[in-house]
TORGUTOR-975687 format. One line per field, with one value per residue (C-alpha): residue number from 0; residue in three letters; y, z, x. Coordinates in pm, 1 decimal. Example, Ala and Ser with C-alpha at 12.3 -4.5 7.8 and 13.67 -1.06 7.14 Angstrom:
2
vexti <- 0	1
vexlo <- ALA	SER
Y <- -450.0	-106.0
Z <- 780.0	714.0
X <- 1230.0	1367.0
REM end
This chain:
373
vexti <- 0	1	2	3	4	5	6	7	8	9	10	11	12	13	14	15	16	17	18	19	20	21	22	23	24	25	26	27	28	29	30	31	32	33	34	35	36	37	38	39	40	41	42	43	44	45	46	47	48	49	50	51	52	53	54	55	56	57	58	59	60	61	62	63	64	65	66	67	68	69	70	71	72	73	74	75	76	77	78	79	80	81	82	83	84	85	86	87	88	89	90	91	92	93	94	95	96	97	98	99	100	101	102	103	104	105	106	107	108	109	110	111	112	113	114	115	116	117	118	119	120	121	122	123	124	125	126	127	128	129	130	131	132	133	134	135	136	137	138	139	140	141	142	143	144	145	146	147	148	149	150	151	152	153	154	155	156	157	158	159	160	161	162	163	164	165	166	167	168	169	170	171	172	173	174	175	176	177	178	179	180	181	182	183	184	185	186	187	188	189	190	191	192	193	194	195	196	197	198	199	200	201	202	203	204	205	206	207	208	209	210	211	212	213	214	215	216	217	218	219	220	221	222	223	224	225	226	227	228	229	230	231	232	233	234	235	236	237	238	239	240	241	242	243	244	245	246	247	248	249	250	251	252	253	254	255	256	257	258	259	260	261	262	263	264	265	266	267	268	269	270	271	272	273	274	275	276	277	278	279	280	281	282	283	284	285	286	287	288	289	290	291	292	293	294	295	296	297	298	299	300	301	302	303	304	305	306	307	308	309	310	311	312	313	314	315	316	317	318	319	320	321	322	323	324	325	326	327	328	329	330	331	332	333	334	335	336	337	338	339	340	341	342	343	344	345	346	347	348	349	350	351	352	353	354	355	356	357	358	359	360	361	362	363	364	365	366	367	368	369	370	371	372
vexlo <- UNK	UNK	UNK	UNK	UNK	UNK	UNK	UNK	UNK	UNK	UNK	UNK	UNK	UNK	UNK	UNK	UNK	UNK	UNK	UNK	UNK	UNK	UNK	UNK	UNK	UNK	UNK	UNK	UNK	UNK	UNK	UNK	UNK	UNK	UNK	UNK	UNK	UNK	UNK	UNK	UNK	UNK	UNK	UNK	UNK	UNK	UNK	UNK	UNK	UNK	UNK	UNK	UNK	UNK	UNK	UNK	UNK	UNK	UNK	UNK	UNK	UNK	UNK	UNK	UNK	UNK	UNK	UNK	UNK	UNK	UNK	UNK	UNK	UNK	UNK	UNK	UNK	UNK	UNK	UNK	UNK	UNK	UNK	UNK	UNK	UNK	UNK	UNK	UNK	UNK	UNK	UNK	UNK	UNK	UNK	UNK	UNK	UNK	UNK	UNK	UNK	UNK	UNK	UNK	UNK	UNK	UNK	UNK	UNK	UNK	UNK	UNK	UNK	UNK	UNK	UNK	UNK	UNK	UNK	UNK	UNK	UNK	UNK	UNK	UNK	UNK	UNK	UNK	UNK	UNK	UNK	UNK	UNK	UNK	UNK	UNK	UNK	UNK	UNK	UNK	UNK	UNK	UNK	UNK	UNK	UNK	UNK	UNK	UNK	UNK	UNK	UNK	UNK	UNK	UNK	UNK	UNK	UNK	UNK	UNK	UNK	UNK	UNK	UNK	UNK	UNK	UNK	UNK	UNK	UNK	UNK	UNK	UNK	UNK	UNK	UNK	UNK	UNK	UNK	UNK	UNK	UNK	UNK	UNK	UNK	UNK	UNK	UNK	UNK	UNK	UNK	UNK	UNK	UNK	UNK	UNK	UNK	UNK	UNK	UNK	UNK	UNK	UNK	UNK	UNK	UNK	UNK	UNK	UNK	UNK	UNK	UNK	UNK	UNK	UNK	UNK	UNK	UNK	UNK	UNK	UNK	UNK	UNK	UNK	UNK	UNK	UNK	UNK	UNK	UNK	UNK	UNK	UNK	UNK	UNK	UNK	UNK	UNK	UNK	UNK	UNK	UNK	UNK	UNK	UNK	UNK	UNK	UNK	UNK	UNK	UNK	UNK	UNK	UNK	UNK	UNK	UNK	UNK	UNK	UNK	UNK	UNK	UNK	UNK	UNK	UNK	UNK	UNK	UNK	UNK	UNK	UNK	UNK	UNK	UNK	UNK	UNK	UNK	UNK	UNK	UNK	UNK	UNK	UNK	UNK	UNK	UNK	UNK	UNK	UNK	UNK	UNK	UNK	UNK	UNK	UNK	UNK	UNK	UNK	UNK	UNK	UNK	UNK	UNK	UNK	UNK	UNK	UNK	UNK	UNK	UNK	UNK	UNK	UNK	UNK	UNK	UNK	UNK	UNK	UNK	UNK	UNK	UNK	UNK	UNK	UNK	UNK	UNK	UNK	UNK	UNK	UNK	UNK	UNK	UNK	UNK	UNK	UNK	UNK	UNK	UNK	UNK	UNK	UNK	UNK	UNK	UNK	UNK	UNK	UNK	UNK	UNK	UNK	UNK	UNK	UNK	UNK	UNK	UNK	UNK	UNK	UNK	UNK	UNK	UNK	UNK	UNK	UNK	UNK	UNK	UNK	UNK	UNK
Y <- 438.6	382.0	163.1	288.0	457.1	209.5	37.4	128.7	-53.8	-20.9	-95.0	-188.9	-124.8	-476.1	-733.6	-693.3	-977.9	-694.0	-461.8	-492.3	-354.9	-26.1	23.0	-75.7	112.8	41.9	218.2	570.7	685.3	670.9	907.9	965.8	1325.2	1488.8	1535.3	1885.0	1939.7	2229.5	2345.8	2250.4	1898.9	1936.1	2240.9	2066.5	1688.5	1617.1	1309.0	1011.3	883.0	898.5	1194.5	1584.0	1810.3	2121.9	2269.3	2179.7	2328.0	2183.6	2302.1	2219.9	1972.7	1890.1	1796.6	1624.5	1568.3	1258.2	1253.7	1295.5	1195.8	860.2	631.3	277.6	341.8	10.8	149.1	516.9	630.9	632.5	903.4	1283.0	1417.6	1352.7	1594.4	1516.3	1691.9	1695.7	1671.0	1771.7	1447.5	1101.4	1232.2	1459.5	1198.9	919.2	1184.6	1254.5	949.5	848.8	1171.9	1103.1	1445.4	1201.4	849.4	700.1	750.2	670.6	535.1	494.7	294.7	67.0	267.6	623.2	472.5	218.0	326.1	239.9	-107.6	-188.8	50.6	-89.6	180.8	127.8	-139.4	-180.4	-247.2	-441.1	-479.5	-695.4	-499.0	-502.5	-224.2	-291.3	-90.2	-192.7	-204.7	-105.4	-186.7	-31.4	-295.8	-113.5	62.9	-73.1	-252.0	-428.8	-488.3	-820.8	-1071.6	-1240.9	-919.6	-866.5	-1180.3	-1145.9	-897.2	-993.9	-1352.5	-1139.1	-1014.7	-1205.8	-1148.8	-1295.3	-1044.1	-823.8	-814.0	-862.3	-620.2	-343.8	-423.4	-593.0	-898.3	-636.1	-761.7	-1067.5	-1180.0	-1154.6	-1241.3	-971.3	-973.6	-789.8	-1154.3	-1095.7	-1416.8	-1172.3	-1180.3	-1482.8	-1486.5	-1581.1	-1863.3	-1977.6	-2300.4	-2005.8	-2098.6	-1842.1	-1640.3	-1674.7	-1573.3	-1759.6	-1591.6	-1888.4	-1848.7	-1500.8	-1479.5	-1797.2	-1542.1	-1206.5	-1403.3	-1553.7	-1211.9	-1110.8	-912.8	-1092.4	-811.4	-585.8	-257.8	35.9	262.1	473.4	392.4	692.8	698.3	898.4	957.7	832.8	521.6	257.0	324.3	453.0	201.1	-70.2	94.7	12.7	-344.0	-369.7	-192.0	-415.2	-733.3	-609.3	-526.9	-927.0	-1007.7	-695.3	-457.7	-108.1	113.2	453.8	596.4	888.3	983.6	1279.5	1420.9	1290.2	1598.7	1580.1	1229.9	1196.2	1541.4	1624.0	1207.2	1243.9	1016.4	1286.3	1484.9	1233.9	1073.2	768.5	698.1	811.9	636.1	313.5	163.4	355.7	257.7	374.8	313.2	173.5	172.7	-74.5	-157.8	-441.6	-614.0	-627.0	-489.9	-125.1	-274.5	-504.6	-238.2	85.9	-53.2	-285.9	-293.3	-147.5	185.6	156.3	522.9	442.3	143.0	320.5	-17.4	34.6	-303.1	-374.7	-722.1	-823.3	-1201.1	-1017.7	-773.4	-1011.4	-1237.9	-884.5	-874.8	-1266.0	-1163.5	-852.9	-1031.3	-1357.8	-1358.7	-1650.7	-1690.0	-2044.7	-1864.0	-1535.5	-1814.2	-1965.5	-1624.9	-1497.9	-1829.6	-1742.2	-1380.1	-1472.2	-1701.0	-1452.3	-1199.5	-1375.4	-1506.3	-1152.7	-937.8	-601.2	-564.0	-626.2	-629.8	-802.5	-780.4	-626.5	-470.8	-427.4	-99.5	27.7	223.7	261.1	374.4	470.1	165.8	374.8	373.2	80.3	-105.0	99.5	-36.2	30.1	-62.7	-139.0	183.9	341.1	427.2	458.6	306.3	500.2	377.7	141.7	320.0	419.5	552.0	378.2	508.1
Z <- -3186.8	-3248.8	-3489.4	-3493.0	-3247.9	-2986.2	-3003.6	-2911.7	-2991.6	-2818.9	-2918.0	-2588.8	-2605.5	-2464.6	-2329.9	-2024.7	-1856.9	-1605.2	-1832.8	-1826.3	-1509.8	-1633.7	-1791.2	-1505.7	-1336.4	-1008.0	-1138.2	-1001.9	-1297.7	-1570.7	-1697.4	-1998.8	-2106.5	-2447.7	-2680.0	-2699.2	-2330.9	-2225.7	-1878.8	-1511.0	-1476.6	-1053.5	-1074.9	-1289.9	-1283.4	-1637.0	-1720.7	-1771.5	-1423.7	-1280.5	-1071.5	-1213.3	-980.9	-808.6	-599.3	-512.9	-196.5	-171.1	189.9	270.9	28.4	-278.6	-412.3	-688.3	-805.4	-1005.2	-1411.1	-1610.5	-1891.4	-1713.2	-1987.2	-1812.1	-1698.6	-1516.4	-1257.9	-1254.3	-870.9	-645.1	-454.3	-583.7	-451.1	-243.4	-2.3	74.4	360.4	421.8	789.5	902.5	1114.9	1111.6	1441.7	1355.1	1081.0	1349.9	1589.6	1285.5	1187.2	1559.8	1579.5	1274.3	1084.1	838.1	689.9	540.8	670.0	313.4	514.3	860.3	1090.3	1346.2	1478.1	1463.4	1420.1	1706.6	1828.3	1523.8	1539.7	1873.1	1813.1	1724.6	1557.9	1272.7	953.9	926.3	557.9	609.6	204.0	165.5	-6.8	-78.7	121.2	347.9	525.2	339.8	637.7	400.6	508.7	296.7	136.6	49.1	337.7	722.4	922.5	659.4	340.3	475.2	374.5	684.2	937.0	685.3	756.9	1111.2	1196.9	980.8	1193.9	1492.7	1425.8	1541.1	1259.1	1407.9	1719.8	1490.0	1358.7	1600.5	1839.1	1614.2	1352.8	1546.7	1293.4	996.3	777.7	665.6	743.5	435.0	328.8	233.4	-100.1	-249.3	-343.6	-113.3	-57.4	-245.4	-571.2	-764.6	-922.0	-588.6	-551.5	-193.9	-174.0	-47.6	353.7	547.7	742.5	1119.6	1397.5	1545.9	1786.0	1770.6	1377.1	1405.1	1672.0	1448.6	1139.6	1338.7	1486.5	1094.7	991.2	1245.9	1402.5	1738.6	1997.6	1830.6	1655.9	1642.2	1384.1	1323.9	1162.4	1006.7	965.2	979.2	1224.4	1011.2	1133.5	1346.1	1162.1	1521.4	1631.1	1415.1	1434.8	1867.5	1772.2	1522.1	1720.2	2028.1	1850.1	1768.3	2094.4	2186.9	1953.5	2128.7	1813.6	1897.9	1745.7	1768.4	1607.4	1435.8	1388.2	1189.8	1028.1	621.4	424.4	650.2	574.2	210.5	153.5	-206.9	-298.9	-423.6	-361.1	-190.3	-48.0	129.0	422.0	284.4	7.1	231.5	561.9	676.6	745.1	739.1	727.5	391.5	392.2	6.3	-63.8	-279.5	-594.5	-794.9	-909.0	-777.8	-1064.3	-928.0	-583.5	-813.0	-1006.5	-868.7	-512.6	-594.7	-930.9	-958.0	-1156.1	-905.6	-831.4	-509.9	-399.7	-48.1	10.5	-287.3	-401.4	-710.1	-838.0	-1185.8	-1114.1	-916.2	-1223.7	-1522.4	-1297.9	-1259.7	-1668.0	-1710.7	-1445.2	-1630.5	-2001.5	-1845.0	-2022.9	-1804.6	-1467.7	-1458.2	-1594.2	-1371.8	-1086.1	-1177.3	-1184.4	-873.3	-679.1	-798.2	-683.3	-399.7	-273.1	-403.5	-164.0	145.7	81.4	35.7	251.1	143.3	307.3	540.5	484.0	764.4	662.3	396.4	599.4	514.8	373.2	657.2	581.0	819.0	763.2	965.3	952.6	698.2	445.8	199.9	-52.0	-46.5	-234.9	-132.3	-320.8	-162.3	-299.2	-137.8	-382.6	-271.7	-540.5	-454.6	-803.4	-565.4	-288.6	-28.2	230.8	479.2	598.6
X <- -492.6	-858.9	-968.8	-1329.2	-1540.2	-1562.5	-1239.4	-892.3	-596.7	-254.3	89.5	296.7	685.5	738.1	470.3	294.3	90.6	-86.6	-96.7	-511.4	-506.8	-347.4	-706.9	-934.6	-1149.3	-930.9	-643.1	-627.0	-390.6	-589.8	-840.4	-990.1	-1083.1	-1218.5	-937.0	-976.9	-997.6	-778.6	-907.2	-805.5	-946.0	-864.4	-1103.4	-1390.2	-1330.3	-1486.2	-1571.4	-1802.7	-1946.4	-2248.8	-2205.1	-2168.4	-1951.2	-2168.5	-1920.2	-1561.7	-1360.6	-987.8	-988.6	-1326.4	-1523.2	-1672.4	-2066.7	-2215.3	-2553.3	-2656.0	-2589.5	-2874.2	-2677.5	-2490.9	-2412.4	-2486.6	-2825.1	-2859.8	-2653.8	-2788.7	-2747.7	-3086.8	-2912.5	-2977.4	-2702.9	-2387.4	-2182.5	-1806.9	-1653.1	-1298.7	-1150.9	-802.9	-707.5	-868.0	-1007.6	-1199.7	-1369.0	-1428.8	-1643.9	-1844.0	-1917.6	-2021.2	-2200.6	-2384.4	-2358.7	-2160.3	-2316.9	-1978.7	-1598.4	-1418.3	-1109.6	-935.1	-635.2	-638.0	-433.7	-676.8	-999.1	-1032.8	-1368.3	-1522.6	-1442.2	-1620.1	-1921.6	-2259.5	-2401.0	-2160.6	-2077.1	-1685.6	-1617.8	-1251.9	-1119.6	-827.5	-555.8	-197.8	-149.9	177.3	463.2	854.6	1130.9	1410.6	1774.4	2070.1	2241.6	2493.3	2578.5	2667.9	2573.2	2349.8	2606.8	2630.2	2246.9	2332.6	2241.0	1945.0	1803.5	1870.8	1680.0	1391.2	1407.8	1382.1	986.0	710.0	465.8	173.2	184.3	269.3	-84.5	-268.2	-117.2	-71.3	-377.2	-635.5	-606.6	-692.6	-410.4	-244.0	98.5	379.5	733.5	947.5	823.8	568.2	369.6	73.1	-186.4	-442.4	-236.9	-353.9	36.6	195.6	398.2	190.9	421.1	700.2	798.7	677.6	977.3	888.0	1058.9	1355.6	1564.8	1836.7	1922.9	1935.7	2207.3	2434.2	2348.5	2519.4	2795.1	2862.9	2870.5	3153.6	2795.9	2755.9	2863.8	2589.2	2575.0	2363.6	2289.4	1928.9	1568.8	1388.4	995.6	737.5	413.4	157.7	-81.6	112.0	417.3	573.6	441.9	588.3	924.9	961.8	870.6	1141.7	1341.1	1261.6	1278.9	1610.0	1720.1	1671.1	2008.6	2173.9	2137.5	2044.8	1823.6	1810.6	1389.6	1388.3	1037.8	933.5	652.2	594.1	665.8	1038.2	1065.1	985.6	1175.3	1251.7	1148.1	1516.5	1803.7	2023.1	1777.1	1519.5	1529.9	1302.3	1575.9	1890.5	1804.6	2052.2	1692.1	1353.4	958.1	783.2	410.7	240.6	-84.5	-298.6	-262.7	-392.7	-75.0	266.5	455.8	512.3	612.1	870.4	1020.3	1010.7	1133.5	1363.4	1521.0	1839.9	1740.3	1400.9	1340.2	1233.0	1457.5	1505.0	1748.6	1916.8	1933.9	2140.6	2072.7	2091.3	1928.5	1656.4	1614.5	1633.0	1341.5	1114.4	1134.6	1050.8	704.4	597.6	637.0	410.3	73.1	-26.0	-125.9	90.3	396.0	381.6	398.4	662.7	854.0	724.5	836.8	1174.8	1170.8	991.1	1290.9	1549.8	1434.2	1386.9	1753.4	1862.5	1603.2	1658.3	1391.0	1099.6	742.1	556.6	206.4	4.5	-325.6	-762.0	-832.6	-1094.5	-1385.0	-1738.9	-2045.1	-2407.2	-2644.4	-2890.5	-2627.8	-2686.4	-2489.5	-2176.0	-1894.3	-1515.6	-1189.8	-888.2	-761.4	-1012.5	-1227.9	-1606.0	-1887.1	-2216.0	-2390.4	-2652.0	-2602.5	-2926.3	-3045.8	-3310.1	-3577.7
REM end
């Protein structure tokens, strides 16, 4: 409610140590309109920046001129105008960025855009982000009821070569957790999980899992998600465990984003790719709590659940720590999933383009931004 006409106070249903970063500026999800607003914000984008829309083609691309009216003058934009064109394939985006009828690519893979990182007429921007790809496995559902065949085949991944071969060193290696080394709550004095081919064959033959298995992974074509499924699936193959890639397009693999009805939450084990945010909780809850609408692995846990509360309600970095440590454990002893690394958010731009600013969830800060003569 607001208490006068520059403050706002909020009542939370329960406490929420992140809950600040619900109202930055690097949260996508929140936007704040006139209260008597009643048009198509999509068609007119109203707001308070420092850029007024001129033209805006879904298929095609938008513009914006500079606001006149920009409330933190310090930071008005030197730049008159801007022009955003939209391609239909990373491709297409790289050539024009080479061929310089574009100044900035907003973002690109490894995997699409690996021209840009060896050419000389352009500035990589590499922001670390929590960005990552979740390995689910079905926990309740063979061959992975049994924690001992999860851990297994997450033993059986070399994470280093991992990225490096598939992410030219653009990401950092994790822990099947969602406590990245960029959140300042993670507990870093976690082992790391590293490969060992030796304790993953004593953890199949334990579960009764020696002579192998197969069953099927489902993904989709996006990035070096392919990609990353034939190294699981390789890795696997070294403790005789076949499996079988089924690699579709997203809108086949996501399908309805209903258990029932989608691949992603159906799937004995699939890849799901997340992208940035800047705190762990949605990658805690929504993925992994027991009424998580998108725990793909579906994981019931009530420990694991009761530990998510204690993180969200910390106020302090100290005490969200101490929660995450816990969690942090919990998972690797339970792997419900993998998550190998978390990867850079990659944008480029032509050497006349100056101070550009990019967030990890890729949004691009032209406030500063110039061009050289």
């Amino acid at each position: 409610m607001p208490l006068d006409p520059t403050t706002v106070q909020i009542t939370l249903d329960a406490p929420n140590g992140n809950f600040p970063y619900l109202l930055s500026s690097d949260n996508y999800n929140l936007i704040i309109l006139p209260k008597t607003y009643t048009g198509n914000f999509q068609s007119s984008f109203p707001g308070t920046g420092p850029w007024k829309l001129t033209n805006y083609d879904p298929a095609a691309g938008m513009s914006a001129t500079r606001n006149p009216s920009y409330w933190d003058k310090a930071n008005t934009p030197p730049l008159d105008s801007v022009t955003w064109k939209f391609f239909p394939d990373e491709q297409a985006r790289v050539l024009a960025l080479q061929g310089n009828t574009a100044q900035l690519v907003s973002s690109f893979t490894v995997s699409g855009g690996q021209a840009l990182l060896t050419d000389p007429n352009v500035a990589v921007l590499a922001i670390k982000s929590s960005a990552h790809r979740q390995v689910h496995m079905r926990t309740d559902m063979e061959p992975f009821t049994d924690k001992s065949v999860r851990q297994a085949v997450a033993l059986s991944l070399n994470r280093p070569d991992v990225v490096q071969g598939l992410l030219n060193g653009k990401a950092q290696i994790a822990d099947d957790s969602p406590f990245f080394k960029i959140f300042p709550s993670t507990d870093s004095s976690v082992p790391q999980r590293v490969e060992d081919l030796n304790k993953a064959k004593q953890l199949l033959s334990q579960a009764g899992k020696s002579a192998g298995f197969t069953f099927t992974l489902a993904t989709w074509n996006g990035g070096e998600i392919p990609a990353l499924a034939q190294l699981v699936q390789s890795s696997a193959k070294k403790l005789g465990i076949t499996i079988n890639l089924n690699v579709t397009d997203s809108d086949t693999y996501y399908g309805t984003f209903e258990f029932g009805s989608s691949p992603w939450l159906d799937s004995t084990m699939g890849i799901t790719d997340y992208g940035h945010r800047g705190v762990p909780n949605v990658f805690l809850t929504a993925t992994l709590t027991s009424s998580g609408p998108w725990n793909a692995a579906h994981f019931k846990n009530p420990q694991y659940d009761q530990l998510v509360r204690q993180y969200v309600a910390a106020i302090d970095p100290a005490s969200q720590r101490r929660a995450a440590g816990q969690i942090e454990r919990l998972l690797l002893d339970e792997t419900p999933m993998i998550i190998a690394y978390n990867f850079d958010w990659l944008a480029a731009t032509r050497p006349n383009l100056l101070n550009v600013q990019v967030t990890g969830t890729g949004q691009v800060d032209l406030r500063k931004a110039g061009l050289k003569a």
